[in-house]
C-alpha positions as CSV (number, residue, x, y, z in Angstrom):
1,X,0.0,0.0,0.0
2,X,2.9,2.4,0.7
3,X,4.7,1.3,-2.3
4,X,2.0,2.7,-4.0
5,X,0.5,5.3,-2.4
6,X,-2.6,3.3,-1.7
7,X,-3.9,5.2,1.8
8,X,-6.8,2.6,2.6
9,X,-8.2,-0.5,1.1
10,X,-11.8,-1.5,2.1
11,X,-12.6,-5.1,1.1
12,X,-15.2,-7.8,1.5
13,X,-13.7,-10.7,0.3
14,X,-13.0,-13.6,3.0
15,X,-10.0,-14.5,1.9
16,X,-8.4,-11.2,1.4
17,X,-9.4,-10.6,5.0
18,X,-7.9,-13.6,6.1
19,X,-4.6,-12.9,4.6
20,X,-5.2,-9.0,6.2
21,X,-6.0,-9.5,9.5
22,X,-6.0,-13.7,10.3
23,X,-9.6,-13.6,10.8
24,X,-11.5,-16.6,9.7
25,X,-15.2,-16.8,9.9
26,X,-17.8,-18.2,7.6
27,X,-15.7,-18.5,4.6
28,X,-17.6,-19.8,2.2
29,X,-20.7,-18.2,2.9
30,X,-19.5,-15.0,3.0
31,X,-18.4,-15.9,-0.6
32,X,-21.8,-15.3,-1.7
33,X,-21.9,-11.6,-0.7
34,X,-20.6,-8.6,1.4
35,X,-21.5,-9.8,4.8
36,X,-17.9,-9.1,6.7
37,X,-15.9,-6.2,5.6
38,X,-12.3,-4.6,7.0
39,X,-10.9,-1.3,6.3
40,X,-7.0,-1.2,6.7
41,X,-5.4,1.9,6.6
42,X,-1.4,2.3,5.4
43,X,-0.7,3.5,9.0
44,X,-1.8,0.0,10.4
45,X,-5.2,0.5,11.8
46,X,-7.8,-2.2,10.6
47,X,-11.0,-2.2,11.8
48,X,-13.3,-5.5,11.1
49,X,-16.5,-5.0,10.7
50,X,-18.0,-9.3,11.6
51,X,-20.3,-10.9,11.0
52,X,-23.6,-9.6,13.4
53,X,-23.4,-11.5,16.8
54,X,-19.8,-13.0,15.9
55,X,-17.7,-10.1,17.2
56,X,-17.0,-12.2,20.1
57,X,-15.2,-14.3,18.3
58,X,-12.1,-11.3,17.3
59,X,-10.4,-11.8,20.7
60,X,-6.4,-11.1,21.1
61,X,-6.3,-10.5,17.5
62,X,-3.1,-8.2,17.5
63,X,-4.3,-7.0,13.8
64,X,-7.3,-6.0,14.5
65,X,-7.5,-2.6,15.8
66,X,-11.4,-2.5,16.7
67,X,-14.4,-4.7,15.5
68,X,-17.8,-3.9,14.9
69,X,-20.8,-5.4,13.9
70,X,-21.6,-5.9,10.2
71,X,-24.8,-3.9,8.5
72,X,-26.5,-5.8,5.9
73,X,-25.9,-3.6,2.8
74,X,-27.8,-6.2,0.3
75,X,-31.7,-6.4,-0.4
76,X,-31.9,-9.8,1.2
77,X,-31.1,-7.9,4.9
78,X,-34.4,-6.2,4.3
79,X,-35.8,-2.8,3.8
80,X,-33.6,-1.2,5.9
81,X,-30.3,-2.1,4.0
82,X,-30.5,1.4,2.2
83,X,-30.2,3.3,5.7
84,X,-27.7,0.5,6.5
85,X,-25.6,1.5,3.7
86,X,-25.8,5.2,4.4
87,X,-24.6,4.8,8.1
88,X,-21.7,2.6,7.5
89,X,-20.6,4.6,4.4
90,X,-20.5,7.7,7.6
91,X,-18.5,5.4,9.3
92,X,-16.1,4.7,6.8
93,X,-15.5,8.7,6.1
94,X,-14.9,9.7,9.7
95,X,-12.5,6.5,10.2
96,X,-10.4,7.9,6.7
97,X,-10.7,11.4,8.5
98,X,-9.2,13.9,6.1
99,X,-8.2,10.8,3.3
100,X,-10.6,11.2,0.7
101,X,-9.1,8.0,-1.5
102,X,-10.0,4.4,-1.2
103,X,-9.5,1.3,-2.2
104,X,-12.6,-0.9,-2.4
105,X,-13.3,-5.0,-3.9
106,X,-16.1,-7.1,-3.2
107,X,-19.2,-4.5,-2.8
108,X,-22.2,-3.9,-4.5
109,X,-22.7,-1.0,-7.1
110,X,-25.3,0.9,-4.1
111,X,-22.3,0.8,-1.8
112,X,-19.7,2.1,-4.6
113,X,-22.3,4.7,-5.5
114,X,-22.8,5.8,-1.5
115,X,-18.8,6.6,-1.4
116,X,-18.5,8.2,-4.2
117,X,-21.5,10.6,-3.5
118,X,-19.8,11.1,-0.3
119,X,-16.8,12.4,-2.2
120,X,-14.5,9.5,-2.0
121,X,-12.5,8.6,-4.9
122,X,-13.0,5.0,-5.2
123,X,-10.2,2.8,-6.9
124,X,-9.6,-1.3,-7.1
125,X,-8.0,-3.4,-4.0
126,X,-7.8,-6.1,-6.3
127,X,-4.9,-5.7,-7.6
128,X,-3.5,-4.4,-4.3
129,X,-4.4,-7.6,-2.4
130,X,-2.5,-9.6,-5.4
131,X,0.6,-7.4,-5.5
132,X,0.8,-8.1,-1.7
133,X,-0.1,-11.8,-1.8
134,X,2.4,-12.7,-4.5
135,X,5.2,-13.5,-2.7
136,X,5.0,-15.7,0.2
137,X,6.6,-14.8,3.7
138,X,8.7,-17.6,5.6
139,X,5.8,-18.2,8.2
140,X,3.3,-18.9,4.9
141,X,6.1,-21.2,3.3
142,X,5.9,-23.2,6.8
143,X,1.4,-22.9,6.9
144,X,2.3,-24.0,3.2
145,X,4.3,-26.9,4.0
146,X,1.6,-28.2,6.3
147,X,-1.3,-28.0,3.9
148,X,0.5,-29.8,1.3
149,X,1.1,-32.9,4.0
150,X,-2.2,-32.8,5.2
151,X,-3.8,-32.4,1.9
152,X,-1.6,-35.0,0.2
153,X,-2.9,-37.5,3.5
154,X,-6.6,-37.1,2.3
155,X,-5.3,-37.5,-1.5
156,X,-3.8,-41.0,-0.2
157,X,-7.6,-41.9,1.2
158,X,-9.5,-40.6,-2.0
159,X,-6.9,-43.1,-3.9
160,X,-7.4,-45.9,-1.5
161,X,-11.3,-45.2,-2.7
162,X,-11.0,-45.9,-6.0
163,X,-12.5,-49.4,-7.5
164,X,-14.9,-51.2,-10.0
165,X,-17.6,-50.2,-9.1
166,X,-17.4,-47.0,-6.5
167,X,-19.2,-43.5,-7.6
168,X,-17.5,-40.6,-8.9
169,X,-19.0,-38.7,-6.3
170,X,-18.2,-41.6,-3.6
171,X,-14.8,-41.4,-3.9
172,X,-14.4,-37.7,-4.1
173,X,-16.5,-37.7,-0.7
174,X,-13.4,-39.5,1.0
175,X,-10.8,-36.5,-0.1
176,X,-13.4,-34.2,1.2
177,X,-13.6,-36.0,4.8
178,X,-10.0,-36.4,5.5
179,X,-9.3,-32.6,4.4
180,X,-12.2,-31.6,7.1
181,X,-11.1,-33.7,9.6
182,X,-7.6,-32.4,9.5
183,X,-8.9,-28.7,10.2
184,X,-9.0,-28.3,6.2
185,X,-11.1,-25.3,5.2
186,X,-12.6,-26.5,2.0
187,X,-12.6,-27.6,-1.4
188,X,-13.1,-25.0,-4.3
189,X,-14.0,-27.1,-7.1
190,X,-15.3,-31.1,-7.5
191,X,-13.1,-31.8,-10.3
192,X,-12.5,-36.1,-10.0
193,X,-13.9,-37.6,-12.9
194,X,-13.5,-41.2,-14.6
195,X,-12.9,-43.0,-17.9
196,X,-15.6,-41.3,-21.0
197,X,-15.6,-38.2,-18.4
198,X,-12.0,-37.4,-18.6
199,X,-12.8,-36.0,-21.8
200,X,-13.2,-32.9,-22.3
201,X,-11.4,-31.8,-18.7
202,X,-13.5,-29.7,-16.3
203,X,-16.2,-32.3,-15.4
204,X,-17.3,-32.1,-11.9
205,X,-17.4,-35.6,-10.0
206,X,-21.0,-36.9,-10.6
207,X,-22.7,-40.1,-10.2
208,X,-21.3,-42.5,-12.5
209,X,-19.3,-45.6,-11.1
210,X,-15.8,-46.8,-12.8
211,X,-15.4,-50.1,-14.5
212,X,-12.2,-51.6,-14.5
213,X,-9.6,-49.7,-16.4
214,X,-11.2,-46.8,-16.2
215,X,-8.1,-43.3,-16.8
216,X,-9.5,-41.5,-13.1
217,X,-8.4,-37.5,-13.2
218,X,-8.1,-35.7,-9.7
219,X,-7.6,-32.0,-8.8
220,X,-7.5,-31.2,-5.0
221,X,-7.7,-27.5,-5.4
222,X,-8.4,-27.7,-1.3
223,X,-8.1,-25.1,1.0
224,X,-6.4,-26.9,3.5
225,X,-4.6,-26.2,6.9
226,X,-5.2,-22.4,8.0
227,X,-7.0,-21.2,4.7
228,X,-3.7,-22.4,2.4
229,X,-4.3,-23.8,-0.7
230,X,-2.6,-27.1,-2.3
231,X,-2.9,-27.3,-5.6
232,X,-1.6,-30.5,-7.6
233,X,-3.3,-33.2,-10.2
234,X,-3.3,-37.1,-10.2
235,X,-4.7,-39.4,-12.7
236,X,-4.7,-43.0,-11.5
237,X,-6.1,-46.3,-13.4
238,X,-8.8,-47.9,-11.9
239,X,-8.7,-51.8,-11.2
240,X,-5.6,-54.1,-11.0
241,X,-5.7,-54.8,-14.8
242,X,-2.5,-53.1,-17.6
243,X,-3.3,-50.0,-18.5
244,X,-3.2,-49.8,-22.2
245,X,-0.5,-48.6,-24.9
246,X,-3.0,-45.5,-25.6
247,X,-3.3,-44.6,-22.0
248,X,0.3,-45.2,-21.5
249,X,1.3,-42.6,-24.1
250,X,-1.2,-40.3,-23.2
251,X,0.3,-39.9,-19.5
252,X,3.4,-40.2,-20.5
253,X,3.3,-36.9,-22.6
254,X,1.2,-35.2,-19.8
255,X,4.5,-36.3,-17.5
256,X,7.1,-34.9,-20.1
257,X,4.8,-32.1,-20.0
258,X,4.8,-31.5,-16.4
259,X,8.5,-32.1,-16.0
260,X,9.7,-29.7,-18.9
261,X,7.5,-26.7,-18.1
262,X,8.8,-27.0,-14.1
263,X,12.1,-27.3,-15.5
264,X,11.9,-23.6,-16.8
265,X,11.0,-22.3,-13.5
266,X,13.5,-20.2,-11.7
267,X,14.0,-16.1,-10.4
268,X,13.9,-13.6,-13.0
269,X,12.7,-16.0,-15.6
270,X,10.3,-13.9,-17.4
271,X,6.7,-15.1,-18.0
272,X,7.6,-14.8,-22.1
273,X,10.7,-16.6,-21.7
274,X,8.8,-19.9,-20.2
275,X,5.9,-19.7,-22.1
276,X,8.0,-19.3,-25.4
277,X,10.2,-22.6,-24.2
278,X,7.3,-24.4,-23.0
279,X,6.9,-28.1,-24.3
280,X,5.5,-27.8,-27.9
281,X,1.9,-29.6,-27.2
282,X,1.3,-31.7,-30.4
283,X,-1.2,-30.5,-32.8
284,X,-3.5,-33.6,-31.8
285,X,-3.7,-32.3,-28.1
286,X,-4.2,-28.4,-28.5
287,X,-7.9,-27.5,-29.1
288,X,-8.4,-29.7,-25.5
289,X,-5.1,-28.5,-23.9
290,X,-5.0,-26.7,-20.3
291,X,-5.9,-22.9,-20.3
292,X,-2.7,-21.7,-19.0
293,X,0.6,-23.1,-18.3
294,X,0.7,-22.2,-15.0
295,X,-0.5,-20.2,-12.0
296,X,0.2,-18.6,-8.9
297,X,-1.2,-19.9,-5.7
298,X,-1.3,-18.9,-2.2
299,X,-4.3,-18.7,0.1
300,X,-6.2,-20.1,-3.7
301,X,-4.9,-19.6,-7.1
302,X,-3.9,-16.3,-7.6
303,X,-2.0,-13.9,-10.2
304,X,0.2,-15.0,-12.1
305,X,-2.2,-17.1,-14.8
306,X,0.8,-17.5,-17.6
307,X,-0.8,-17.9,-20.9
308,X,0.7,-20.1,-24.1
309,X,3.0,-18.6,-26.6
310,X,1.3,-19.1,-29.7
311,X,3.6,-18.5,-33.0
312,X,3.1,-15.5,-34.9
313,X,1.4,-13.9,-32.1
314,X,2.6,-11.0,-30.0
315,X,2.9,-11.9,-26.0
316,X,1.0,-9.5,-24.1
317,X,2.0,-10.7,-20.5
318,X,4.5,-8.9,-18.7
319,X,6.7,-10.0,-15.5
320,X,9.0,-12.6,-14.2
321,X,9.3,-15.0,-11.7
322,X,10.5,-14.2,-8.3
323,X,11.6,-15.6,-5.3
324,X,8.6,-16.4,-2.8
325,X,6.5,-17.2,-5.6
326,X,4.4,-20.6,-5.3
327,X,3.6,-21.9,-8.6
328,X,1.2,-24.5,-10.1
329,X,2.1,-25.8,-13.5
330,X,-0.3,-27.6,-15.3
331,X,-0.3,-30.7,-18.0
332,X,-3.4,-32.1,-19.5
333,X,-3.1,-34.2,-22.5
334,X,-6.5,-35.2,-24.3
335,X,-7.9,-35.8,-27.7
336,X,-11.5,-36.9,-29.6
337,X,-10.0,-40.1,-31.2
338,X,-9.0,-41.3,-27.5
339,X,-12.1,-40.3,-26.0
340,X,-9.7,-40.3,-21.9
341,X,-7.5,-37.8,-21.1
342,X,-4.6,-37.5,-18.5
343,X,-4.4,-34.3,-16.1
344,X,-1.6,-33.7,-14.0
345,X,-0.2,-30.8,-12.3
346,X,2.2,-30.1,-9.1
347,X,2.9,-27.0,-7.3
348,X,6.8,-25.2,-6.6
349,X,8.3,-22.4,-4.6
350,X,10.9,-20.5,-6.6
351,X,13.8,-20.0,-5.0
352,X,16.9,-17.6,-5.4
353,X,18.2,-20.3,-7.1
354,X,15.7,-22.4,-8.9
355,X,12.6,-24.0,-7.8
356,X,11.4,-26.3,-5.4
357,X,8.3,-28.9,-5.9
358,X,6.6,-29.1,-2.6
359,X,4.0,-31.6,-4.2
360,X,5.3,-35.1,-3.8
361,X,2.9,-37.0,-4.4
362,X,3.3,-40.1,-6.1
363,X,2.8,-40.5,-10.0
364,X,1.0,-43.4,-11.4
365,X,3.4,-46.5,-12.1
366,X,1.2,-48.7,-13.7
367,X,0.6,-45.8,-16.4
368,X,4.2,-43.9,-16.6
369,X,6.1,-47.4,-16.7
């Protein structure tokens, strides 16, 4: 914020009050609207404004420099959210005192409009929040560390799941209870699909059971120990049979895949530079390839999302690696004639000198070897 000149940010987005104050509380439903809010000023003062009835719950909070109770500034608190809106906008003023500039994310247009008639100049925290969260300090490396054993534990139990037989849905179920019962947070997407369903990518674990021999894709994208993300991708084979020459081939290009692009990862490698050297994807693979070649992650996947280099096309995608980055690169490898596809991914912490995977989980012998 001092960097650049920023003199308050104003945000309602859990996570970004998490990472701003340490302050967890209803995460995922205060996903679905501006229900908890915190206003930090460059100068250090944050006030939270929880969750109605929860203010009990900011105690010893060294961050938090007062906390009061949450308006409802939506139509679904009532009538009354207009006034709401109008009171806590007065609030927000006389706590900016003379500061007339703010940074604001994760309201609605009333409340944006209410500021500005007040004669605040209202600019984005996004892109604040991201500049800040990008690289990782050595106490989130260690939270980091944590979430990728105790996520990679209920990765072991959703494998141990897998058989003739078992749902889609079933299965996913076990990664879900191991992540909650190790004080996991939760899981952002339901992507665990089986044999016809691993292509196209993206399809959410439904009802359908797997038959021996089944290709089985897995993404954890969990929110594991203190809010943290782990992000990596497994694809197992489903039964004791052989995999086949075709599924063979197909994860072993999604491996070379994987391996090449982490390869290329290091400090002041610039996001051209890796995307430029990336493993050519052959022409078979591309209109079904992954969006991006990789990502940044943190407290869930964040900025950087590093597009391809296409040929003959200029790259409009500035920026380079740096140290304390996490990183997720990405591999999937699927095509129409197949009708299975292989998705695999693992997540690294560039270092000064290079970059370290802190996803170990195993890769699938009986379909690499």
């Amino acid at each position: 914020m001092a960097n650049d000149g920023v003199a308050a940010v104003l945000t309602a987005h859990p996570i970004n009050i998490v990472y701003a104050t340490g302050q967890r509380n209803m995460t995922v439903f205060s996903l679905m609207g501006p229900f908890r809010f915190a206003l930090i000023r460059a100068d250090g003062k944050t006030v939270l404004w929880e969750f109605a009835g929860c203010e009990h719950l900011v105690t010893d909070n060294p961050v938090v420099s007062e906390t009061r109770a949450a308006p409802g500034l939506t139509p679904i608190s009532g009538p009354a959210h207009r006034a709401d809106i109008a009171g806590f906008v007065a609030e927000v003023a006389a706590l900016l005192g003379d500061t007339r500039q703010l940074h604001v994310e994760g309201f609605d247009a009333p409340v944006i409009d209410a500021l500005r008639a007040a004669g605040i100049t209202v600019g984005d925290a996004t892109g604040v929040f991201a500049e800040a969260r990008l690289i990782k300090q050595p106490q989130e490396i260690a939270v980091m560390r944590e979430a990728v054993a105790r996520v990679e534990a209920a990765a072991a139990s959703l494998e141990e799941a897998i058989a003739p037989g078992a749902s889609e849905v079933g299965v996913w179920a076990e990664f879900h209870r191991h992540l909650i019962a190790t004080d996991g947070e939760y899981v952002s997407t339901r992507l665990f699909q089986s044999g016809p369903r691993t292509f196209p990518y993206f399809q959410e674990a439904g009802p359908r059971r797997m038959q021996p021999g089944d290709l089985v894709c897995f993404d954890t994208d969990a929110l594991g120990y203190m809010g943290y993300a782990v992000d990596f991708s497994r694809t197992f084979l489903c039964g004791a049979g052989a995999a086949s020459a075709g599924q063979k081939a197909l994860y072993r290009q999604a491996h070379e895949q994987l391996q090449h692009n982490a390869a290329l990862l290091g400090p002041d490698v610039s996001y051209e530079d890796f995307a430029r050297a990336a493993w050519p994807v052959p022409a078979a693979y591309r209109g079904h390839g992954y969006y991006c070649l990789a990502h940044g992650l943190g407290l869930c996947g964040e900025f950087p999302y590093v597009p391809h280099y296409f040929e003959g096309q200029p790259y409009a995608f500035d920026g380079e690696f740096r140290p304390g980055m996490v990183i997720c690169i990405e591999s999937y490898i699927g095509a129409e004639q197949e009708a299975q596809g292989v998705k695999l991914e693992d997540q690294y912490l560039i270092t000064p000198t290079g970059a370290e995977r802190l996803t170990t989980y195993p890769y699938c012998d009986a379909l690499l070897n």
